[in-house]
N, CA, C and O atoms as CSV, one atom per row, in Angstrom:
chain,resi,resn,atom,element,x,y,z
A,1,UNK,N,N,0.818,-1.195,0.000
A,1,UNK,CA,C,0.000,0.000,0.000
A,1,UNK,C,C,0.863,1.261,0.000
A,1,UNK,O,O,0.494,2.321,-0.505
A,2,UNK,N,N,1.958,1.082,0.562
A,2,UNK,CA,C,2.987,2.515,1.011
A,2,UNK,C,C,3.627,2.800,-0.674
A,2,UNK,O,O,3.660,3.911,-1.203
A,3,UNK,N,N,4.086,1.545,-1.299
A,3,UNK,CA,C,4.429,1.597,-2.780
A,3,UNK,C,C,3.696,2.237,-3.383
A,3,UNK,O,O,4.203,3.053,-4.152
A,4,UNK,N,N,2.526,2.171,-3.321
A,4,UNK,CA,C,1.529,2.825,-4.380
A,4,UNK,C,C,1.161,3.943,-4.427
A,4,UNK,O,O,0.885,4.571,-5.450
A,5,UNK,N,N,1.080,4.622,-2.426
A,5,UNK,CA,C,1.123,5.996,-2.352
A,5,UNK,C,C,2.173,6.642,-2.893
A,5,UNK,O,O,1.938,7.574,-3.662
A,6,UNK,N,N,3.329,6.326,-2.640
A,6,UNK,CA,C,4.651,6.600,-3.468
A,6,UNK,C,C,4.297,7.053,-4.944
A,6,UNK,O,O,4.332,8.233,-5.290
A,7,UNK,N,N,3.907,5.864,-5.893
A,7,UNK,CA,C,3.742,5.701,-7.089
A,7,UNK,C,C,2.806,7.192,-7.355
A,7,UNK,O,O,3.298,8.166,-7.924
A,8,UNK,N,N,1.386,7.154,-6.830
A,8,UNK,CA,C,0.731,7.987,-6.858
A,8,UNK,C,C,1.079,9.325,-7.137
A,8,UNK,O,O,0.582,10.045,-8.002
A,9,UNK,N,N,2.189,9.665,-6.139
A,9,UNK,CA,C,2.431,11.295,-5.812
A,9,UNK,C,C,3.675,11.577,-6.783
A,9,UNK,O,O,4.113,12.725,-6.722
A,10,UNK,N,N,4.349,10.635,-7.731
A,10,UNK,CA,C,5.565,10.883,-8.292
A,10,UNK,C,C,4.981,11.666,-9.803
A,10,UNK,O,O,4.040,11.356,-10.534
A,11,UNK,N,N,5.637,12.406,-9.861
A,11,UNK,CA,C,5.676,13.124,-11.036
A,11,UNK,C,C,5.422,12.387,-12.374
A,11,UNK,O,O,4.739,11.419,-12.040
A,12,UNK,N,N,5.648,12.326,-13.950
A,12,UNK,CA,C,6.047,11.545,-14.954
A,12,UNK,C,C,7.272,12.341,-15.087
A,12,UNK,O,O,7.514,13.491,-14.720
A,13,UNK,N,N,7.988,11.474,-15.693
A,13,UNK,CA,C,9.624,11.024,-16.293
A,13,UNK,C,C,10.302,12.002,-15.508
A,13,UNK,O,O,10.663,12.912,-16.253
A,14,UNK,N,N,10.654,12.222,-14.233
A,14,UNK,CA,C,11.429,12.847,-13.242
A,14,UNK,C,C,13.031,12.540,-13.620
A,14,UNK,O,O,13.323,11.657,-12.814
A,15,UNK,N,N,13.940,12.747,-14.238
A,15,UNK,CA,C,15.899,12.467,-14.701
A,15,UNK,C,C,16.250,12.393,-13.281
A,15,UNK,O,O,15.791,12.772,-12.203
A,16,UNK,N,N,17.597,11.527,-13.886
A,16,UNK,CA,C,17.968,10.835,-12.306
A,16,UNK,C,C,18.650,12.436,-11.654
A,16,UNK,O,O,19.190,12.413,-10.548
A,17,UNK,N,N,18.601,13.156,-12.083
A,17,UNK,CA,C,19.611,14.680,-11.612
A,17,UNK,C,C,19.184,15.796,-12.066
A,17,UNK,O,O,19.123,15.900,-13.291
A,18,UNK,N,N,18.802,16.846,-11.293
A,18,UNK,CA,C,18.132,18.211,-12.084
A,18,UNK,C,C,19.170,19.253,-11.637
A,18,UNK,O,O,19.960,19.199,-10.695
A,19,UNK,N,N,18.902,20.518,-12.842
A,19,UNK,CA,C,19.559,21.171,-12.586
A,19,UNK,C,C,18.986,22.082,-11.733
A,19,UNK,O,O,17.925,21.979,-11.117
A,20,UNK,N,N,20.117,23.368,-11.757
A,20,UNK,CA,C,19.314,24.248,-10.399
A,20,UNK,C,C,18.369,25.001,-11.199
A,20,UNK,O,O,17.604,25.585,-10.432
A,21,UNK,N,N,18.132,25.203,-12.243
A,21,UNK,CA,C,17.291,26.021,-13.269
A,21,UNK,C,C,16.052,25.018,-13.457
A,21,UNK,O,O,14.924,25.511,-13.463
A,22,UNK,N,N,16.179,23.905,-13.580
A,22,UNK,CA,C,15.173,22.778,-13.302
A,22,UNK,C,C,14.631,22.835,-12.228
A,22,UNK,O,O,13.460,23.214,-12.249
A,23,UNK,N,N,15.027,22.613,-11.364
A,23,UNK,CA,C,14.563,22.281,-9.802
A,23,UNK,C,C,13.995,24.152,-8.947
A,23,UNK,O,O,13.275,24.200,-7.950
A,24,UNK,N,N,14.372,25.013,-9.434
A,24,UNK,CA,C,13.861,26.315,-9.299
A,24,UNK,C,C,12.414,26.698,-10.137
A,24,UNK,O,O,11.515,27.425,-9.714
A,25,UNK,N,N,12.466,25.979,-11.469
A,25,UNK,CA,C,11.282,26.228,-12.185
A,25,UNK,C,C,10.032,25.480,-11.496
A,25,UNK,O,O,8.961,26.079,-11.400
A,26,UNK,N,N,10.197,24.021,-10.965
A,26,UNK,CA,C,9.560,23.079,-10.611
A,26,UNK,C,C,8.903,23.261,-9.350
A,26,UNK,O,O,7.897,22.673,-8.954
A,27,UNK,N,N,10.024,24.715,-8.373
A,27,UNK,CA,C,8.989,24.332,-6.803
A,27,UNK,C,C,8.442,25.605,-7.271
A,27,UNK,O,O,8.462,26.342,-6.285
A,28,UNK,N,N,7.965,26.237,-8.268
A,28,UNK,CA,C,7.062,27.744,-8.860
A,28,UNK,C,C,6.046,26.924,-8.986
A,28,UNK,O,O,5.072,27.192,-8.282
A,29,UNK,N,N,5.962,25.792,-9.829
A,29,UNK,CA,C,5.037,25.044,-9.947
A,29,UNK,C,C,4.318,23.729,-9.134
A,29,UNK,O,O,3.304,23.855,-8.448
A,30,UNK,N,N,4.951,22.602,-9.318
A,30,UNK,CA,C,4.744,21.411,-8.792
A,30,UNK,C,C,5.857,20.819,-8.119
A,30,UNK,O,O,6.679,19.997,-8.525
A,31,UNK,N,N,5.692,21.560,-6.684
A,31,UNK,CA,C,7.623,20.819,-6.077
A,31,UNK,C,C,8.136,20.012,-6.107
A,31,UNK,O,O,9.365,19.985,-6.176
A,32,UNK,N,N,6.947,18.441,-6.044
A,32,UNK,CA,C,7.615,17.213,-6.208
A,32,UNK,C,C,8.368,17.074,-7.561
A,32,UNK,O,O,9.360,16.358,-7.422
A,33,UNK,N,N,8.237,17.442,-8.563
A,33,UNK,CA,C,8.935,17.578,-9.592
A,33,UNK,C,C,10.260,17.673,-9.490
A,33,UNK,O,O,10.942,16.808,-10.039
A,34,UNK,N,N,11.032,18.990,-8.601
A,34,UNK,CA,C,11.936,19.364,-8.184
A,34,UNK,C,C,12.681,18.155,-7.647
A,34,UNK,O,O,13.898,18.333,-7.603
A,35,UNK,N,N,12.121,16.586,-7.092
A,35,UNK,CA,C,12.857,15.575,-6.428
A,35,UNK,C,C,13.315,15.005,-7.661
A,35,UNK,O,O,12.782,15.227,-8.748
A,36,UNK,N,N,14.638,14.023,-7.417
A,36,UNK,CA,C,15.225,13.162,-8.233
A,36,UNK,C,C,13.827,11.888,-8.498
A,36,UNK,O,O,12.805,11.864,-7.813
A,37,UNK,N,N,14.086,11.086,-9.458
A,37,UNK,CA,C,13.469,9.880,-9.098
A,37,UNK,C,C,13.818,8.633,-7.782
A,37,UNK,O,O,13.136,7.934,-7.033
A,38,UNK,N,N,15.074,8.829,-8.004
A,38,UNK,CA,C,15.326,8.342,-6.916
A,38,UNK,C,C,14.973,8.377,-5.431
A,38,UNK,O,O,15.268,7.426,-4.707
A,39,UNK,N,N,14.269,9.593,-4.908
A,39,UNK,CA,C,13.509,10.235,-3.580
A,39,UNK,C,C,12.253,9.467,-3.283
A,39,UNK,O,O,11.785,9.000,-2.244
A,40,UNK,N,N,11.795,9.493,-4.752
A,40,UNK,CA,C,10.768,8.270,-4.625
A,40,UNK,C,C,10.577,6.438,-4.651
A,40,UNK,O,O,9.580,5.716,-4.656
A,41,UNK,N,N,12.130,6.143,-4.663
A,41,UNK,CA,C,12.423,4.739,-4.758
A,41,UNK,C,C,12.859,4.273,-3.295
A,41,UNK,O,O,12.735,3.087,-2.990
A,42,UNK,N,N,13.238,4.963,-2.624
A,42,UNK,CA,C,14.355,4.793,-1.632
A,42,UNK,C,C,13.770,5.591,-0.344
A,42,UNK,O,O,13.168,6.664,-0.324
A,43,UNK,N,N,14.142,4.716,0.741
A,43,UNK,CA,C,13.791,5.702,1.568
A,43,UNK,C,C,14.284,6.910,2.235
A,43,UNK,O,O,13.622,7.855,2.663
A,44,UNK,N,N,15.900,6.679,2.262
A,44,UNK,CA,C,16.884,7.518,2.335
A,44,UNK,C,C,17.329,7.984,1.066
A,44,UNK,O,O,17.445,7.215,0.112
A,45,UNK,N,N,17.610,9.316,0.995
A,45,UNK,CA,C,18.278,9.896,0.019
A,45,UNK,C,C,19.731,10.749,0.230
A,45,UNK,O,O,19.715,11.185,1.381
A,46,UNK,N,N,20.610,11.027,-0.259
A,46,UNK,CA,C,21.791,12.166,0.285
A,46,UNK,C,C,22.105,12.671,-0.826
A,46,UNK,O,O,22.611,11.861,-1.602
A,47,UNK,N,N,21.951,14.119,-1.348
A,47,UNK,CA,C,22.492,14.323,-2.715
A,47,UNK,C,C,22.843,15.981,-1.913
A,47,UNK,O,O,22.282,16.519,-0.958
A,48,UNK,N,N,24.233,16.536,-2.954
A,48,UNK,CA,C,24.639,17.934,-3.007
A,48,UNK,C,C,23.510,18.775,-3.472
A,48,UNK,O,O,22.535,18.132,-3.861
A,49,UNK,N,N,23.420,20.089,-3.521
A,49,UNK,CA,C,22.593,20.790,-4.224
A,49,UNK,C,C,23.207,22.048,-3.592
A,49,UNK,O,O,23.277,22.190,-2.371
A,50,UNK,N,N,23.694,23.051,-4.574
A,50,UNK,CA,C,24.199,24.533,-4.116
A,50,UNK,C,C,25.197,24.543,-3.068
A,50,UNK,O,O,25.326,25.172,-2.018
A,51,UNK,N,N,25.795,23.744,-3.610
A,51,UNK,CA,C,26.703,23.411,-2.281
A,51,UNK,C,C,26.673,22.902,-1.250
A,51,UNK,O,O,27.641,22.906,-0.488
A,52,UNK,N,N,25.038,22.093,-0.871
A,52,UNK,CA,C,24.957,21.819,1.307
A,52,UNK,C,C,24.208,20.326,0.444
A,52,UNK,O,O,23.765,20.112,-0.685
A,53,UNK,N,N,24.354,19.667,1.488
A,53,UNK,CA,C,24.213,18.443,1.570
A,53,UNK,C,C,22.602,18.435,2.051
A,53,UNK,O,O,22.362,18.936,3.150
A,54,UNK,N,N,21.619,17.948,1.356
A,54,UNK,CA,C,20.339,17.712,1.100
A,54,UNK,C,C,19.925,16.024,1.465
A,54,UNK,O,O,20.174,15.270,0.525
A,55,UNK,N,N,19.376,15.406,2.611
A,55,UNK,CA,C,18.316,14.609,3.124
A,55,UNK,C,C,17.236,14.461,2.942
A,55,UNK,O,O,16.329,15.180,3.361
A,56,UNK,N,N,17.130,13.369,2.192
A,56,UNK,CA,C,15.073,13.411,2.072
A,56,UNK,C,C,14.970,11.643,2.663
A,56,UNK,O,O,15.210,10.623,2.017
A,57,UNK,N,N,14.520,11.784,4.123
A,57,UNK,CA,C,13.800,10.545,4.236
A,57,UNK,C,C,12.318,10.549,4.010
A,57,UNK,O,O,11.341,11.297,4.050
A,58,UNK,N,N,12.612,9.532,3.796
A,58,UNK,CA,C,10.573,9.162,3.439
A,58,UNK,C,C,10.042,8.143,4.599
A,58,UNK,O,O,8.843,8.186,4.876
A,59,UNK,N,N,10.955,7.164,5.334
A,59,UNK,CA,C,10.190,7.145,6.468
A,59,UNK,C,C,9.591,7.588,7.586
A,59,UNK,O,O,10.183,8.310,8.389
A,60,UNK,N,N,8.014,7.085,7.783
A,60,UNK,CA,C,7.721,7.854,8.435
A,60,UNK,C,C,7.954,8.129,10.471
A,60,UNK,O,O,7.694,9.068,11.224
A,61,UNK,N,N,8.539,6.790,10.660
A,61,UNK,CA,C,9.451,6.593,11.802
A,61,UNK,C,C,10.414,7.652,12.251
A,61,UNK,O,O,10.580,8.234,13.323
A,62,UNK,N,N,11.220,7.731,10.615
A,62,UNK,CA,C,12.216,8.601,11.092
A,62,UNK,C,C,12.240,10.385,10.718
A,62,UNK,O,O,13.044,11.202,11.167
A,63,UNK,N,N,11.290,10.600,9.926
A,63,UNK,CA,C,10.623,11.745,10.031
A,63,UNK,C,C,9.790,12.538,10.995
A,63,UNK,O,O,9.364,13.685,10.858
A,64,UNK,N,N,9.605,11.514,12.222
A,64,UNK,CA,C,8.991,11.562,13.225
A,64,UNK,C,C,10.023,12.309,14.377
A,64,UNK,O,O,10.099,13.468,14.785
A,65,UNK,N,N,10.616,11.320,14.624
A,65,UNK,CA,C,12.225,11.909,14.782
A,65,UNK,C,C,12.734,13.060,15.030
A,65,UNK,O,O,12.993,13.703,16.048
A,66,UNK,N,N,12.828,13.202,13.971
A,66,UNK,CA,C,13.620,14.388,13.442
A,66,UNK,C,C,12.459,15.912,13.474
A,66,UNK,O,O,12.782,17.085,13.660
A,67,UNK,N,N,11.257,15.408,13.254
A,67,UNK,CA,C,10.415,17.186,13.297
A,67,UNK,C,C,9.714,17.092,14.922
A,67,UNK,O,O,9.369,18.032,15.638
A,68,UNK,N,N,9.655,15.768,15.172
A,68,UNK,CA,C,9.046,15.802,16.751
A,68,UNK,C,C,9.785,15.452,17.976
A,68,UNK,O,O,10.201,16.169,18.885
A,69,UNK,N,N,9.840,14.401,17.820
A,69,UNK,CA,C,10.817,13.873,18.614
A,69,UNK,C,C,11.636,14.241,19.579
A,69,UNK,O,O,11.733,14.213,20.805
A,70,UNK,N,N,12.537,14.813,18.056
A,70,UNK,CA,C,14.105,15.382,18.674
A,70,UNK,C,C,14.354,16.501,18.036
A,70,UNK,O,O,15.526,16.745,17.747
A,71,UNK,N,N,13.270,17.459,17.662
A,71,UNK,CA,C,13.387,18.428,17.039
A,71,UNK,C,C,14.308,19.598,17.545
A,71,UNK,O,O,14.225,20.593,16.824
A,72,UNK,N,N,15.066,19.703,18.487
A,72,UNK,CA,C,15.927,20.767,19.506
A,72,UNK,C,C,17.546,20.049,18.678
A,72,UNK,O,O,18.629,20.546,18.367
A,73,UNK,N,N,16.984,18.776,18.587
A,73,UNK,CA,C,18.723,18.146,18.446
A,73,UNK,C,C,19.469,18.383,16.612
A,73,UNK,O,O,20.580,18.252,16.096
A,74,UNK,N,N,17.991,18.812,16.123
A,74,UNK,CA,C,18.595,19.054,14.385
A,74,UNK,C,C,18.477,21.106,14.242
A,74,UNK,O,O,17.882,21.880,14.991
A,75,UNK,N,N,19.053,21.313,13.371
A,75,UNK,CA,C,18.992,22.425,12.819
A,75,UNK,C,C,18.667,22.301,11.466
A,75,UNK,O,O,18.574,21.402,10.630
A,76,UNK,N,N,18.524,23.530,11.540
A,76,UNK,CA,C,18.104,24.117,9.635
A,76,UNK,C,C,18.239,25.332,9.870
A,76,UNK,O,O,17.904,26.206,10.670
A,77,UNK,N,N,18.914,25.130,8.807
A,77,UNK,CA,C,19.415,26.455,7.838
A,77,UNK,C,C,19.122,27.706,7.820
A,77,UNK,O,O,17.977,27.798,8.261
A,78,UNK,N,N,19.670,29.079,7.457
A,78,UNK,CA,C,18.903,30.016,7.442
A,78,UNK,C,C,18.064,30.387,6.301
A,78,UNK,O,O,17.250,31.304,6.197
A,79,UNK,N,N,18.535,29.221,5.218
A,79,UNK,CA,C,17.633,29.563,3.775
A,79,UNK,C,C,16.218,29.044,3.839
A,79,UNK,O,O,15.320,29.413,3.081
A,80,UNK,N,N,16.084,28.076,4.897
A,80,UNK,CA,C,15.334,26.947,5.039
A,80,UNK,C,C,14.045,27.166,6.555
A,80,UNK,O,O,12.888,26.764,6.682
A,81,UNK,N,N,14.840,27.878,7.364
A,81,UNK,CA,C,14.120,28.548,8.835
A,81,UNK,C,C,13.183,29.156,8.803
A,81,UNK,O,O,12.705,29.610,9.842
């Protein structure tokens, strides 16, 4: 069932790598666009972007975590705050 919600919310033909002119046009419009395909295969992700190191988990365990949890113990950014 979790596969399919996945499936559901993914864009069509998403490239394994966008550029920053790609991925800037995409959150104007439809943000998920802006993800690799890969964001949607995997549950962990780690990719560069503008220089800082970018995390996308998709579990929901550990997304839990991280915004509730233990939300004092992570930071973000000032682009991102």
């Amino acid at each position: 069932m979790e596969h399919m919600a996945r499936s559901a919310l993914r864009p069509a033909a998403v490239p394994a790598r966008l550029s920053w002119r790609s991925v800037a046009g995409a959150l104007r419009g439809n943000a998920l666009a802006a993800f690799p395909q890969a964001a949607f295969e995997h549950d962990v992700l780690v990719q560069h972007f503008l220089g800082r190191r970018m995390i996308i988990e998709n579990r929901p365990e550990a997304i839990r975590h991280v915004l509730i949890a233990n939300a004092d113990t992570y930071r973000r950014s000032t682009a991102t705050a």
